[in-house]
C-alpha positions as CSV (number, residue, x, y, z in Angstrom):
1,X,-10.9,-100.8,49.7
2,X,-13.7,-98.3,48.3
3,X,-12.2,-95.6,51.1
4,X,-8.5,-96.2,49.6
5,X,-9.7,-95.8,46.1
6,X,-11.9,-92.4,46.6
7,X,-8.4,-91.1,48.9
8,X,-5.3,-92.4,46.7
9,X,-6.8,-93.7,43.5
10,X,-6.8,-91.5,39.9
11,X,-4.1,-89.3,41.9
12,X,-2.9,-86.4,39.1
13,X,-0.2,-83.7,39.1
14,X,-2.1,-80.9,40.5
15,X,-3.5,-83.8,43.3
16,X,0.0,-83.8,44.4
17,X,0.9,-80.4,44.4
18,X,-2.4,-80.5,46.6
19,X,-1.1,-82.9,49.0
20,X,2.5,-81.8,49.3
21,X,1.1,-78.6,50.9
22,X,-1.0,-80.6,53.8
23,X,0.1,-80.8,56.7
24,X,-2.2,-84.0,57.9
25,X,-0.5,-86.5,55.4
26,X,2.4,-88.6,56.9
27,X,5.2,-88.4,53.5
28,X,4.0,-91.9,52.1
29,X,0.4,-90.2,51.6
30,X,1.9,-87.5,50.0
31,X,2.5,-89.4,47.7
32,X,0.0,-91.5,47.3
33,X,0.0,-94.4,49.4
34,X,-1.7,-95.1,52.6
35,X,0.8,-95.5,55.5
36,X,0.3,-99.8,55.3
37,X,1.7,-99.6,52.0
38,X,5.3,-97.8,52.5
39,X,5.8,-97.6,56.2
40,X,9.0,-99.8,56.9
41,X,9.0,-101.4,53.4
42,X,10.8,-98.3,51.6
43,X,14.5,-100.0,52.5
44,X,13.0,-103.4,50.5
45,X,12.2,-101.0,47.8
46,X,15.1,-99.4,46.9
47,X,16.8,-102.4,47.6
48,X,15.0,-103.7,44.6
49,X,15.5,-100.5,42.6
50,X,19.4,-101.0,43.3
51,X,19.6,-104.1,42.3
52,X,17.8,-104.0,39.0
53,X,20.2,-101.2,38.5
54,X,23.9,-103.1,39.3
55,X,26.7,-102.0,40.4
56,X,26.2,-98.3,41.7
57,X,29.8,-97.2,41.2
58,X,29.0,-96.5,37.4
59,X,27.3,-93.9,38.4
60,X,30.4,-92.2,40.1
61,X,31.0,-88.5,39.5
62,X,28.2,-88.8,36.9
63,X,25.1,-87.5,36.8
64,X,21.1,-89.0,37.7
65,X,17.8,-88.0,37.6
66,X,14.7,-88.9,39.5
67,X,11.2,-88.1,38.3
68,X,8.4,-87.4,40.2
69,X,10.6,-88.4,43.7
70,X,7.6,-86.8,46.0
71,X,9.2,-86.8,49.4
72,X,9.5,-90.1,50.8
73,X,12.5,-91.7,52.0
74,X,13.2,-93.2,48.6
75,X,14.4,-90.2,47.5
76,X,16.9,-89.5,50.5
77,X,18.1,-93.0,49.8
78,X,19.0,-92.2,46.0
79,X,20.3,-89.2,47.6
80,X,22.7,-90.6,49.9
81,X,23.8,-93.1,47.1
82,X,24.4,-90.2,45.3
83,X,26.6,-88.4,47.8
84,X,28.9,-91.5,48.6
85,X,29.0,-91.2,44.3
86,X,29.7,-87.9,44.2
87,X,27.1,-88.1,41.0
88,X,24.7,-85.0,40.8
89,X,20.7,-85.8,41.6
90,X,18.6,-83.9,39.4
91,X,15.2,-84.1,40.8
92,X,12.1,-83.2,38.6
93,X,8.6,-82.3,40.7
94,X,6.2,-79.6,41.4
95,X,7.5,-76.7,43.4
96,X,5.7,-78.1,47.0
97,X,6.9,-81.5,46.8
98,X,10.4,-80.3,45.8
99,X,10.1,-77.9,49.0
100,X,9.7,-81.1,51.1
101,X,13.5,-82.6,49.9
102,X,16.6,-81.6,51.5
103,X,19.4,-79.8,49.9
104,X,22.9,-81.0,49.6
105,X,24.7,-78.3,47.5
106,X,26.8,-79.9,44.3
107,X,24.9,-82.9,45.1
108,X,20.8,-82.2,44.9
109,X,19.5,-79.9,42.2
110,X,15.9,-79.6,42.0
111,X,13.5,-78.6,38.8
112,X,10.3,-77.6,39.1
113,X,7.3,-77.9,37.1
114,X,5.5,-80.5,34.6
115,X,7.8,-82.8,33.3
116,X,8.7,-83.1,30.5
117,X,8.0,-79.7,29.7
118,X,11.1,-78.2,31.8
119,X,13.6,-76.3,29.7
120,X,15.9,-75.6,32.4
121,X,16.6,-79.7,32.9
122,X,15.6,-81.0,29.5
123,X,18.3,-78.3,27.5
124,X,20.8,-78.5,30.0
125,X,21.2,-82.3,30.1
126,X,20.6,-83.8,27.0
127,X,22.7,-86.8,26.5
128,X,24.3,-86.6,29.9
129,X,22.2,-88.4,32.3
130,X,24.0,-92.1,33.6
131,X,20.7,-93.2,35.3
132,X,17.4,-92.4,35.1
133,X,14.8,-93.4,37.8
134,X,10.9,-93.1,37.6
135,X,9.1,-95.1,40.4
136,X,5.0,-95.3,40.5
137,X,4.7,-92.6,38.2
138,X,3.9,-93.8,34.5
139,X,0.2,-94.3,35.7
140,X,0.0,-90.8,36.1
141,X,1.1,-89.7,32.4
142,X,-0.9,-92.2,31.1
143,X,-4.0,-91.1,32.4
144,X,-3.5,-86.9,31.8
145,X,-0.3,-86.8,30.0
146,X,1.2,-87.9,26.5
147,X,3.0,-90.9,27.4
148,X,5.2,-91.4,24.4
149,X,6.3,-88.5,24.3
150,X,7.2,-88.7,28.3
151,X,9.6,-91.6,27.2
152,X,11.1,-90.0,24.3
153,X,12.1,-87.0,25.7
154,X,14.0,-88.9,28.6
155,X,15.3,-91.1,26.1
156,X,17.2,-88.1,24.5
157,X,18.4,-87.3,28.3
158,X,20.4,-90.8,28.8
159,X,24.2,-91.0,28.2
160,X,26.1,-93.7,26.5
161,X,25.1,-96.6,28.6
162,X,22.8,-94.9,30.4
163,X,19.6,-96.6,32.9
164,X,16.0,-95.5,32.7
165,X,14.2,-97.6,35.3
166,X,10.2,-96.9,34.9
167,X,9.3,-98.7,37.9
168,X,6.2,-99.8,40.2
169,X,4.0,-99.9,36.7
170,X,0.1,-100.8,37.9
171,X,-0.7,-103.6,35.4
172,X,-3.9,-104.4,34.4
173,X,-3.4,-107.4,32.5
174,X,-1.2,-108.9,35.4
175,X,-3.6,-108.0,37.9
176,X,-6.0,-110.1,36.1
177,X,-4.1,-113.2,35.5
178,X,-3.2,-113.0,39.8
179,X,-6.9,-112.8,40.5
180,X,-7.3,-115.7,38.5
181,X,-5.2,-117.9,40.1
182,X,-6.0,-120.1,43.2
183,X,-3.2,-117.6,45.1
184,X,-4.8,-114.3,43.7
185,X,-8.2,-115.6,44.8
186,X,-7.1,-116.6,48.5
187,X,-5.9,-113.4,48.7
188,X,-8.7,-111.5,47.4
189,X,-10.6,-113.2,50.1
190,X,-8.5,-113.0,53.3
191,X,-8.5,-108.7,51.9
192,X,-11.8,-108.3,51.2
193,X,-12.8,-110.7,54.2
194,X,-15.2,-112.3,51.9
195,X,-16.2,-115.5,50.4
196,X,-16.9,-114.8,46.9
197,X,-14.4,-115.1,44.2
198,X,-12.5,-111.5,42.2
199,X,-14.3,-110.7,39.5
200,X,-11.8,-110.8,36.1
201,X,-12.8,-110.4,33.1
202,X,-10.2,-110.8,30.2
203,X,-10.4,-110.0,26.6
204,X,-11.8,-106.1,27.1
205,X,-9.8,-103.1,27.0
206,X,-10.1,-101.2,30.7
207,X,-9.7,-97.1,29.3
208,X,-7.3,-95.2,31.3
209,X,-5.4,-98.2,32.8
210,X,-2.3,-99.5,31.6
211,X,-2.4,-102.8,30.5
212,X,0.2,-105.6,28.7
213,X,-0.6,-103.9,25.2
214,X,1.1,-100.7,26.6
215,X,3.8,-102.3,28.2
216,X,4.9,-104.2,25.0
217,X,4.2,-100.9,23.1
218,X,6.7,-99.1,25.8
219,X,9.3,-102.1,24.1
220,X,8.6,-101.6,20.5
221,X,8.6,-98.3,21.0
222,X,11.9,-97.9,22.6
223,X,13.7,-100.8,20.8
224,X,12.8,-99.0,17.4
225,X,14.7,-95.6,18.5
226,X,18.1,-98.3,19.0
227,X,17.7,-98.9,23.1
228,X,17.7,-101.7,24.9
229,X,14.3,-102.5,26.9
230,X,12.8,-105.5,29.3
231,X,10.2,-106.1,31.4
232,X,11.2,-106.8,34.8
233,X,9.8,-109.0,37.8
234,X,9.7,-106.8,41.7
235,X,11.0,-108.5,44.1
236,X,8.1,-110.8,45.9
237,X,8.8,-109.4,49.2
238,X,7.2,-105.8,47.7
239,X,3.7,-105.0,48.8
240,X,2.1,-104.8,44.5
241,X,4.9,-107.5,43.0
242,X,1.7,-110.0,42.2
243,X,0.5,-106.7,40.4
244,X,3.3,-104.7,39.0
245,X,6.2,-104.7,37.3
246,X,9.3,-102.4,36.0
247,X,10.6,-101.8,32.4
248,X,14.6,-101.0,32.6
249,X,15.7,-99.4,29.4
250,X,19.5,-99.2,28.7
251,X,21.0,-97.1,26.2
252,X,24.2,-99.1,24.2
């Protein structure tokens, strides 16, 4: 578990711009993940994202974004959904990840750099974006970036009756309460091939992890600007579903 954490854990921007450019990483370590984690569960993953988001023909001749897509077959699924839309993909990364996607002119249209800081998509398509997808990604802002003002600025980019699904959210709190219970600590065990118990602690703040104050402040936050916002389960058949969770925003 220790060689995971040193290899995919505190992962940042520049990390990723980093690993888009080697060679030795299969596309799910690009990304972040060691191969166990994503290799033949990506399908079971956007299946989930799908669902959370209905009925896909909304989205017909309209216009979505993905954030931070890296350059795993999630984002050729969107992309294919897309197509069969005829909606436009806006897709918002560093230049070497983006490098790694394919191109499907009137279709794909890539935007490089630190989001939100990118005039060229954030000018351009204010107020016009039907959906809105971020996928493992929030833990990332929150650790280097300004996370409220990550979500505001997207807000501004969602259409009447737009979708912002801020998915795959590590949380700490959640985490917890798993390895608390009888399941979380069989599990631990059978992992870990140990016998002692997880240590959990509740009742102290972890810095730099997200945690069920943020996630409620994410709702208040949200709600207060006139949006809709709720937490939402994964499906149990996903790998971190005992550990995270998505928030799905909706713009009236």
């Amino acid at each position: 578990m220790s060689d995971l954490n040193a290899k995919f854990g505190k992962l940042l921007f520049n990390d990723f711009v980093r690993m888009a450019k080697d060679d030795s990483l299969s596309i799910h370590e690009k990304v972040g993940f060691p191969d166990s984690y994503r290799q033949g569960k990506e399908a079971a993953i956007f299946k989930d994202i799908i669902g959370k988001l209905g009925d896909v023909s909304h989205l017909k001749k309209g216009i979505a974004l993905e954030i931070g897509p890296g350059c795993s077959n999630i984002a050729r699924m969107l992309k294919d959904v897309c197509s069969e839309q005829k909606c436009k993909l806006l897709w918002a990364d560093n230049e070497a990840m983006l490098d790694l996607l394919p191109d499907e002119p009137g279709i794909t249209e890539k935007h490089a750099g630190y989001y939100p800081k990118i005039d060229s998509l954030m000018d351009t398509y204010k107020g016009k974006v039907n959906f809105i997808l971020c996928y493992s990604v929030l833990q990332c802002v929150f650790e280097e970036g300004n996370i409220w003002s990550f979500i505001d600025e997207s807000l501004d980019l969602l259409a009447e009756g737009g979708v912002f699904l801020i998915g795959d959210i590590p949380n700490v709190s959640m985490r917890k309460r798993f390895f608390s219970s009888n399941k979380g600590i069989r599990f631990h065990q059978a992992f870990m091939n140990t016998d002692a118990c997880p240590d959990v602690t509740f009742n102290q703040v972890e810095k730099n992890k997200i945690d069920d104050a943020v996630i409620f402040g994410v709702l208040q936050r949200v709600r207060a600007q006139g949006f809709d916002a709720y937490v939402m389960p994964q499906h149990q058949d996903l790998h971190f579903a005992n550990r995270r969770e998505d928030i799905l925003i909706r713009r009236p």
